[in-house]
BALOBA-1460 file (C-alpha; in Angstrom, 3 decimals):
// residues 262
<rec num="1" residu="x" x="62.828" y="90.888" z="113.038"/>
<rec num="2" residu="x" x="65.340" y="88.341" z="114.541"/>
<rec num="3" residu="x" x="68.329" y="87.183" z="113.370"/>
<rec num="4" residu="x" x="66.841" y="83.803" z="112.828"/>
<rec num="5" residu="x" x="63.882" y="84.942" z="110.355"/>
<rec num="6" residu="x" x="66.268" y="87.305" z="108.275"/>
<rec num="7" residu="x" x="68.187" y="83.817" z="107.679"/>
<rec num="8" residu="x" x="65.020" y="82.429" z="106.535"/>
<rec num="9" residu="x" x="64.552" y="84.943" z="104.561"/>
<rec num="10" residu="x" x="67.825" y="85.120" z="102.723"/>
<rec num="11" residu="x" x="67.459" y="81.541" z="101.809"/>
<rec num="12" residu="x" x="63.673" y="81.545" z="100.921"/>
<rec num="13" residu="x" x="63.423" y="84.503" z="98.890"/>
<rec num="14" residu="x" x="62.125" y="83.906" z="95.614"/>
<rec num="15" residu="x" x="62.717" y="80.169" z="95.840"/>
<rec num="16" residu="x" x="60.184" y="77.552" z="94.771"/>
<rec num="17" residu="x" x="60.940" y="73.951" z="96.269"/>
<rec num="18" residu="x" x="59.997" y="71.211" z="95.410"/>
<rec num="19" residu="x" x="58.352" y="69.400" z="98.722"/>
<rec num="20" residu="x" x="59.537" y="65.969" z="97.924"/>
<rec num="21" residu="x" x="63.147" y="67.305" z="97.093"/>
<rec num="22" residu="x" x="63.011" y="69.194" z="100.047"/>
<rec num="23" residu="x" x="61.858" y="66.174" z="102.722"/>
<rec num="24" residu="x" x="64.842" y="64.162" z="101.116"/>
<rec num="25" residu="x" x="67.401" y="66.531" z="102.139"/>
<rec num="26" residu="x" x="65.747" y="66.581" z="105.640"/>
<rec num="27" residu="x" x="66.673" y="63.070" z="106.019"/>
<rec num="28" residu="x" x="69.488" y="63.010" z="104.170"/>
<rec num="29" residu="x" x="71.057" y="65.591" z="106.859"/>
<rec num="30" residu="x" x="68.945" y="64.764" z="110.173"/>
<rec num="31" residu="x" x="68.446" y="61.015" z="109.743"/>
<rec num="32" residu="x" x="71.221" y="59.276" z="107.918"/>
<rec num="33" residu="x" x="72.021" y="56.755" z="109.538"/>
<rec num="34" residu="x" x="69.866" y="53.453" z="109.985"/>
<rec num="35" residu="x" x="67.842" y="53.466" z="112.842"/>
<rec num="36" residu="x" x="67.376" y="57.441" z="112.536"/>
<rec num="37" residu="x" x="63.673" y="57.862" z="112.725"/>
<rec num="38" residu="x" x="61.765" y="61.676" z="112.453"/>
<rec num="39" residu="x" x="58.146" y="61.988" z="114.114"/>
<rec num="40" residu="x" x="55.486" y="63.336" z="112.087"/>
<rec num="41" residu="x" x="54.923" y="65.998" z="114.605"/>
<rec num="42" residu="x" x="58.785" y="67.140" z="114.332"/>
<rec num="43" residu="x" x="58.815" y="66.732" z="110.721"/>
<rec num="44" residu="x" x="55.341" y="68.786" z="110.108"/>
<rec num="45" residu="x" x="56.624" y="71.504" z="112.160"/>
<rec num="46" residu="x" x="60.326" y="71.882" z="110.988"/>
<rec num="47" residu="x" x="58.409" y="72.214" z="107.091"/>
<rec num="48" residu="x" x="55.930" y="74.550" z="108.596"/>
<rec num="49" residu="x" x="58.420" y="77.069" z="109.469"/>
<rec num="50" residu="x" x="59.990" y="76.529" z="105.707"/>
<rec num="51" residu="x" x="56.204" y="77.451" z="104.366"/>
<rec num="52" residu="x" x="55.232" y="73.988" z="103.494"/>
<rec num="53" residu="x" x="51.585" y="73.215" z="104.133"/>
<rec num="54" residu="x" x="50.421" y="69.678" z="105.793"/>
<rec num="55" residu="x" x="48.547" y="68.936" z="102.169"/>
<rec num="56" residu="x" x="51.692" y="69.294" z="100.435"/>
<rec num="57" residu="x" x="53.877" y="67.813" z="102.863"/>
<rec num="58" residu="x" x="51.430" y="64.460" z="102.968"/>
<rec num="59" residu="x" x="51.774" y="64.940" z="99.233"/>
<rec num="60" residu="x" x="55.685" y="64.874" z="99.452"/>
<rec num="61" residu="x" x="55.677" y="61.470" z="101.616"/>
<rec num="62" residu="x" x="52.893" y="59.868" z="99.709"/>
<rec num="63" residu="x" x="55.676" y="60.004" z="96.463"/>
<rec num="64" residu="x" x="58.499" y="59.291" z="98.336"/>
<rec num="65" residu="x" x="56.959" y="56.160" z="100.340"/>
<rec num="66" residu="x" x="55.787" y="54.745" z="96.582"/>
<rec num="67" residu="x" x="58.962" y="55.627" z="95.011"/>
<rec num="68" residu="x" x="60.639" y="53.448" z="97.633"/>
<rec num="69" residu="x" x="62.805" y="56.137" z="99.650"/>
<rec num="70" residu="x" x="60.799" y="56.306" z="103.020"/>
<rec num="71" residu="x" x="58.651" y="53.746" z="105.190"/>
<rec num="72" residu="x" x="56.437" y="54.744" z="108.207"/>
<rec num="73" residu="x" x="55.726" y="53.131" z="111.378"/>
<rec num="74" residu="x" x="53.074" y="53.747" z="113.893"/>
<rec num="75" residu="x" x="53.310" y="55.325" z="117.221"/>
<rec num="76" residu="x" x="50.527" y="55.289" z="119.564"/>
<rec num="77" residu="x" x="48.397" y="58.122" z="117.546"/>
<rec num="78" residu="x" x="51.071" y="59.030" z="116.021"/>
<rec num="79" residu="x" x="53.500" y="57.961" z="113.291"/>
<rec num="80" residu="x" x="57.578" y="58.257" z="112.563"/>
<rec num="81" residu="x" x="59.179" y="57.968" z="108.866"/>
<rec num="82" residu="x" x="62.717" y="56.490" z="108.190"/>
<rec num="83" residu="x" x="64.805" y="56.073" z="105.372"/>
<rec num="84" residu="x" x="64.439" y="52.893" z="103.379"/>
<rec num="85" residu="x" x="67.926" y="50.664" z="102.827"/>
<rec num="86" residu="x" x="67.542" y="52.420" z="98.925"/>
<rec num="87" residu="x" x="66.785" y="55.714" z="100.355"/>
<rec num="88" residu="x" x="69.516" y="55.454" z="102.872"/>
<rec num="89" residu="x" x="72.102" y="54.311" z="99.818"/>
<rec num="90" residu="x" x="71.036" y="57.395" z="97.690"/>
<rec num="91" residu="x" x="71.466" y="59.458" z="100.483"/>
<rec num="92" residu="x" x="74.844" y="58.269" z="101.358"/>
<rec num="93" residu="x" x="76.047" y="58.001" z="97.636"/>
<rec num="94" residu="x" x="75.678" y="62.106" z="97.351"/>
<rec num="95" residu="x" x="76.706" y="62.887" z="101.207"/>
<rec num="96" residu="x" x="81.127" y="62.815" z="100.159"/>
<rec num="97" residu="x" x="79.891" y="65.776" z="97.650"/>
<rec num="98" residu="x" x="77.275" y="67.418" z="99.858"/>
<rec num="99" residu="x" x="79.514" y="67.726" z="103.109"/>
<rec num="100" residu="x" x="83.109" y="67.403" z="101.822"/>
<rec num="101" residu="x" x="85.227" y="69.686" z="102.547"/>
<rec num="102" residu="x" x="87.543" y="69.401" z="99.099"/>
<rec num="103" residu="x" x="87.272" y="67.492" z="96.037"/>
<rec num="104" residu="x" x="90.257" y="66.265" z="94.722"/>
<rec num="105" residu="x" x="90.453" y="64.436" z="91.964"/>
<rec num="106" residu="x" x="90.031" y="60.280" z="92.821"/>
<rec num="107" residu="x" x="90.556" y="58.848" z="89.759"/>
<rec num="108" residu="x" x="92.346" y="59.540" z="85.767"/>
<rec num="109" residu="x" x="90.014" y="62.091" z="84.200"/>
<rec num="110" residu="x" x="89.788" y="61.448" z="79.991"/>
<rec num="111" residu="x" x="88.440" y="62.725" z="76.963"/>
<rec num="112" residu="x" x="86.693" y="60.176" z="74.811"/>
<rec num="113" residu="x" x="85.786" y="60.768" z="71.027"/>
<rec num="114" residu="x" x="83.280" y="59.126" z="69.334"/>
<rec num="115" residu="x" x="83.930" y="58.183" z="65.249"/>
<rec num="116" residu="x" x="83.513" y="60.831" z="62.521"/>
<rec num="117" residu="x" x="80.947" y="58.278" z="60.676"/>
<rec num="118" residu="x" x="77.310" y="58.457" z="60.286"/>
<rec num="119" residu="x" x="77.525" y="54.603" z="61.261"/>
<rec num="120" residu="x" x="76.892" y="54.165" z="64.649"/>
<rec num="121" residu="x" x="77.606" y="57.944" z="65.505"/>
<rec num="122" residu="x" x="74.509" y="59.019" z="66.836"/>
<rec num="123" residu="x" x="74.195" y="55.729" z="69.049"/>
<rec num="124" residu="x" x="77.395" y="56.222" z="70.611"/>
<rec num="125" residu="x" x="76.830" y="59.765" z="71.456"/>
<rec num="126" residu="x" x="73.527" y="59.637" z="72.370"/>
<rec num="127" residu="x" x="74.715" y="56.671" z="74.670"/>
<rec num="128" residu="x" x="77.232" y="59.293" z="76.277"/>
<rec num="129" residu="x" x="74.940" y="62.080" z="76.848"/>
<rec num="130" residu="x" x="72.830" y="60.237" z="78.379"/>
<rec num="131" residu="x" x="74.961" y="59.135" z="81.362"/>
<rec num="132" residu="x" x="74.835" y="61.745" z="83.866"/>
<rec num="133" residu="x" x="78.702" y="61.159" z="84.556"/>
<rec num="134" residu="x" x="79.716" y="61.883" z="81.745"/>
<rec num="135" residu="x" x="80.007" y="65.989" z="80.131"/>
<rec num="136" residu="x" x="79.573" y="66.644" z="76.456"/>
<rec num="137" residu="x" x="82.552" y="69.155" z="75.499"/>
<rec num="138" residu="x" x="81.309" y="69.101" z="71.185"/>
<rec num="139" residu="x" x="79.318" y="66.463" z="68.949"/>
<rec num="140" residu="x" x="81.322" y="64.143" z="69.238"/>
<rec num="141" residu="x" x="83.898" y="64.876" z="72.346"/>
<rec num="142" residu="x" x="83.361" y="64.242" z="75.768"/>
<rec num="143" residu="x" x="84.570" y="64.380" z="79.390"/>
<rec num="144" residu="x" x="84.360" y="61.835" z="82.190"/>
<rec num="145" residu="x" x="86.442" y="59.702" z="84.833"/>
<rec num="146" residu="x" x="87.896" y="56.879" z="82.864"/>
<rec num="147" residu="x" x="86.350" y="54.379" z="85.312"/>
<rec num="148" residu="x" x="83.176" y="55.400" z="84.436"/>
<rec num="149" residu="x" x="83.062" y="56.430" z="81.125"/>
<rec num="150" residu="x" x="80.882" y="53.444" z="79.220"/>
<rec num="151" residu="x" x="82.503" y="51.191" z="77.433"/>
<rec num="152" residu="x" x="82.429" y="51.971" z="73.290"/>
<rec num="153" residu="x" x="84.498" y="50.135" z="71.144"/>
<rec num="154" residu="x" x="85.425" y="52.108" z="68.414"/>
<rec num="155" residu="x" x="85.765" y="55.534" z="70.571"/>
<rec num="156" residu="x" x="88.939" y="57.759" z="71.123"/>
<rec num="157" residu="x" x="90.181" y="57.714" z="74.718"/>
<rec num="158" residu="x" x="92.585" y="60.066" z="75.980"/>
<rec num="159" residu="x" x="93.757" y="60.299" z="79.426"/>
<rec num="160" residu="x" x="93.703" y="63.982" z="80.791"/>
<rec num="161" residu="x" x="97.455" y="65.345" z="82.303"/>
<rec num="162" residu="x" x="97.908" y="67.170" z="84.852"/>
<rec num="163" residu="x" x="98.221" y="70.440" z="83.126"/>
<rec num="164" residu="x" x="95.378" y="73.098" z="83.627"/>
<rec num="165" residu="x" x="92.192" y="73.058" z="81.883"/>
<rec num="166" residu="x" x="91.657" y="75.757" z="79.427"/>
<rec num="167" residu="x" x="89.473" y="78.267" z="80.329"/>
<rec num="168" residu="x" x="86.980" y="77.454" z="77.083"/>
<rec num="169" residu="x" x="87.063" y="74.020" z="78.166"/>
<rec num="170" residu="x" x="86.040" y="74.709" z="82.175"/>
<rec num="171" residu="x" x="83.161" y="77.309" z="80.740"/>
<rec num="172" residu="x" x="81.827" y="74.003" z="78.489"/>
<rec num="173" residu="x" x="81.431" y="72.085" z="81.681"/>
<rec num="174" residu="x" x="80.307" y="75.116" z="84.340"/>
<rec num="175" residu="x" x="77.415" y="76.854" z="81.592"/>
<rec num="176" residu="x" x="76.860" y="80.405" z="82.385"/>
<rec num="177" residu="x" x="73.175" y="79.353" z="84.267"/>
<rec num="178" residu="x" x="74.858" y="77.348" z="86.417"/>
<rec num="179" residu="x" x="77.916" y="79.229" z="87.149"/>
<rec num="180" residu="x" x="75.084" y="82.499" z="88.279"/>
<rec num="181" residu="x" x="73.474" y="79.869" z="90.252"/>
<rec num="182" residu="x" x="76.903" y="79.324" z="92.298"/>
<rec num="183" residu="x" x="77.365" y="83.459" z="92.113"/>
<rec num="184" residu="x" x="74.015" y="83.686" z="93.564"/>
<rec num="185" residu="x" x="74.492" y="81.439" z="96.278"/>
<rec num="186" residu="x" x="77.162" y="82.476" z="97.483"/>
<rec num="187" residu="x" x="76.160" y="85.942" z="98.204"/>
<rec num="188" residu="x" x="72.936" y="84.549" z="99.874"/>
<rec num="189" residu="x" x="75.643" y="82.466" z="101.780"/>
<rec num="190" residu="x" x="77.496" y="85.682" z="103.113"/>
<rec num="191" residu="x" x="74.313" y="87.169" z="103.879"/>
<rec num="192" residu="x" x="73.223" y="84.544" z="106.183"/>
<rec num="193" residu="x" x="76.776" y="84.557" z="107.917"/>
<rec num="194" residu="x" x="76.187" y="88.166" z="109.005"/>
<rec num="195" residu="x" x="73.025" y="86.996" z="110.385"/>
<rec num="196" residu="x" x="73.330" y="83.830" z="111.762"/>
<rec num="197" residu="x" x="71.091" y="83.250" z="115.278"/>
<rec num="198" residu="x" x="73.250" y="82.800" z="118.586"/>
<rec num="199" residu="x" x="72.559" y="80.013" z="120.846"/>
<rec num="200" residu="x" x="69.506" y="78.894" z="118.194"/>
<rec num="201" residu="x" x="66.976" y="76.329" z="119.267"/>
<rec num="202" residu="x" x="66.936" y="72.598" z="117.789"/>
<rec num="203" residu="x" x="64.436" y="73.407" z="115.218"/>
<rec num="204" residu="x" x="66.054" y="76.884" z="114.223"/>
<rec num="205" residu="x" x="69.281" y="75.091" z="113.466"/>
<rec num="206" residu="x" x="67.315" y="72.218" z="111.439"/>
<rec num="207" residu="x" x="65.191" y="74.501" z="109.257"/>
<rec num="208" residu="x" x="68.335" y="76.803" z="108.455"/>
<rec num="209" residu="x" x="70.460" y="73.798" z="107.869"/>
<rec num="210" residu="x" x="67.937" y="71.975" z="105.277"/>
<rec num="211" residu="x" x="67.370" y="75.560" z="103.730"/>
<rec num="212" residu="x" x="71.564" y="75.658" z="103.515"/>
<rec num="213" residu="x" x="72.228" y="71.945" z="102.142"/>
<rec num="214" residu="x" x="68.847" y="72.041" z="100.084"/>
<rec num="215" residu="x" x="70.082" y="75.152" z="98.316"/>
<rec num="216" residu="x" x="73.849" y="73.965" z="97.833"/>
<rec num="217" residu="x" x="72.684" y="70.529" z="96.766"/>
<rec num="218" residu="x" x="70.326" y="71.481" z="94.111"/>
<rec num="219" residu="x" x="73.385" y="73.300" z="92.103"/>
<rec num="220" residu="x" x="76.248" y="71.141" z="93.186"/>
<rec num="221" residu="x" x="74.053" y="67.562" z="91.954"/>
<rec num="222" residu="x" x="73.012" y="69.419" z="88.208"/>
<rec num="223" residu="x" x="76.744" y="68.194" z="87.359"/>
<rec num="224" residu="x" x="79.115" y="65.279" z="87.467"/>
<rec num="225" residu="x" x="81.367" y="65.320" z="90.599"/>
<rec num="226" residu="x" x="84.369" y="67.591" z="89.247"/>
<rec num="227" residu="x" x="87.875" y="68.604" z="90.858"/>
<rec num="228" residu="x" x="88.084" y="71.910" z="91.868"/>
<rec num="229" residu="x" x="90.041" y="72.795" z="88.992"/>
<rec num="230" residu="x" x="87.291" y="72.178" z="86.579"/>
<rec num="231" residu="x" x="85.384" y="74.819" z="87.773"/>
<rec num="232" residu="x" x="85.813" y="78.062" z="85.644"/>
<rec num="233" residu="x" x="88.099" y="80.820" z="87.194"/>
<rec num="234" residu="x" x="85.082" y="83.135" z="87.609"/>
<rec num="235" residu="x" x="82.852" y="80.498" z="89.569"/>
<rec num="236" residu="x" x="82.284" y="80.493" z="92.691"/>
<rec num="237" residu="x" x="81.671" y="77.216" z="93.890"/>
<rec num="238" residu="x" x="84.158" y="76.636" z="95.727"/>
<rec num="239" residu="x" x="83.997" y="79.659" z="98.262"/>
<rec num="240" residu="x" x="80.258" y="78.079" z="98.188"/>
<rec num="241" residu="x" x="81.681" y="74.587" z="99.255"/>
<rec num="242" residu="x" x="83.851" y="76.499" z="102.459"/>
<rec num="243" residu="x" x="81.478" y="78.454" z="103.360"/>
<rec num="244" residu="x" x="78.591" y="76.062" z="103.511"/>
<rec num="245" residu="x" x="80.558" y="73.827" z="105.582"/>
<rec num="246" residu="x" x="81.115" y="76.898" z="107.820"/>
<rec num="247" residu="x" x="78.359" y="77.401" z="108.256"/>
<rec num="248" residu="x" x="76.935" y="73.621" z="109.054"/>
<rec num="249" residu="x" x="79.730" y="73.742" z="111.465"/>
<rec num="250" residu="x" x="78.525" y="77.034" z="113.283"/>
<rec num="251" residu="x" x="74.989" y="75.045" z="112.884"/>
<rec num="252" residu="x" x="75.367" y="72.052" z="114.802"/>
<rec num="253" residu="x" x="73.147" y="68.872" z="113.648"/>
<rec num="254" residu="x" x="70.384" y="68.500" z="116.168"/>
<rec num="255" residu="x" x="69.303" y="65.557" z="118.112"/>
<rec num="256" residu="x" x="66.349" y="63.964" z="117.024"/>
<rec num="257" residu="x" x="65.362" y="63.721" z="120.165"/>
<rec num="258" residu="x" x="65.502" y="67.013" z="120.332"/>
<rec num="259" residu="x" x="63.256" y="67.856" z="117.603"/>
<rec num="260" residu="x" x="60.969" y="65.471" z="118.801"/>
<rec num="261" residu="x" x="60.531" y="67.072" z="122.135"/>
<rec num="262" residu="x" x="60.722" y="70.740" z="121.011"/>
């Protein structure tokens, strides 16, 4: 078995993707930029060697053209897909958290409370949870930056110091599932370091490196954008974040060119 399939392995094993989740991180790490176009001969056979079959892939871009993220264009017999200006703004929105290499904190952090009144209480909180930005810490207490929190008028803000979290409060925000997930990752992550492919071929590096981001991105997006000392003590996302980027650095981004030619 090479070093390239045990990779594959690591990162496939007993994971279920979702197609369409998994063609937007292809683009969102090989075609980025506007203008970046993938063939649908280099795109069917980087998913191929994921285990993605042409039904569901056709499936996947069907979605993702109605849903506004890709367009196609024609060439000769065959065809290309490219990001749309939306898709292109989604995918450059999440890239600072994807591919950073820290994450301080950008902005005052704050607590906001909602009233202790059946009035208006369940509105206000409801109108909290519901913003993805935003981390419920009780019923009526919750976490966000202050630029973003919404704006209620009877709430409770308080602007965080710069004292350390306690513990109770960075397990409220990191759950246990999630805080496995980053565990779990992490030692898939080491695995694949001890077998990472020398000198591996444009589409070797492409299908580990969408396996890698897809797999880091689909914990690290469940949850606002945090600083690092949010996290609880036990987590381990941030030996994820350094080694991921490692690792995408050891994986250089290939040419679409490249991939086209292969």
């Amino acid at each position: 078995m090479s070093r390239y399939t045990k990779a594959t392995d690591v990162l496939m094993q007993g994971e279920r993707h979702r197609v369409w989740s998994l063609v937007v991180t292809i683009f969102g790490d090989l075609a980025q930029n506007k203008g970046d176009e993938i063939s649908a001969q280099a795109l069917s056979r980087l998913t191929e060697q994921i285990g993605i079959k042409s039904e569901a892939l056709r499936v996947a871009l069907h979605r993702l053209r109605k849903d506004g993220w890709l367009e196609s264009k024609r060439l000769g017999r065959s065809s290309s897909y490219y990001l749309t200006d939306f898709g292109l703004a989604q995918s450059a929105s999440a890239s600072p958290r994807i591919y950073g290499l820290t994450n301080p904190i950008r902005s005052e952090w704050a607590l906001i409370t909602t009233p202790n009144t059946t009035e208006g209480r369940e509105g206000d909180a409801a109108k909290l949870e519901s913003d993805n930005r935003v981390i419920r810490l009780g019923a009526q207490v919750f976490l966000g930056e202050e630029n973003n929190l919404p704006k209620i008028k009877r709430a409770l803000l308080t602007r965080i110091g710069a004292d350390p979290l306690p513990d109770w409060v960075r397990d409220q925000i990191i759950g246990p599932e999630l805080k496995a997930s980053y565990n779990d990752l992490l030692l898939q992550l080491q695995k694949i370091e001890k077998t990472l492919p020398e000198n591996a071929s444009p589409i070797e590096r492409a299908v580990l490196r969408t396996l890698i981001v897809h797999s880091w991105r689909r914990i690290l997006l469940r949850h606002p954008d945090i600083p690092n000392g949010f996290y609880p003590r036990s987590c381990k996302a941030i030996e994820c974040r350094d080694t991921v980027c490692e690792l995408l650095k050891e994986l250089s981004r290939p040419s679409l060119v490249d991939l086209s030619t292969v």
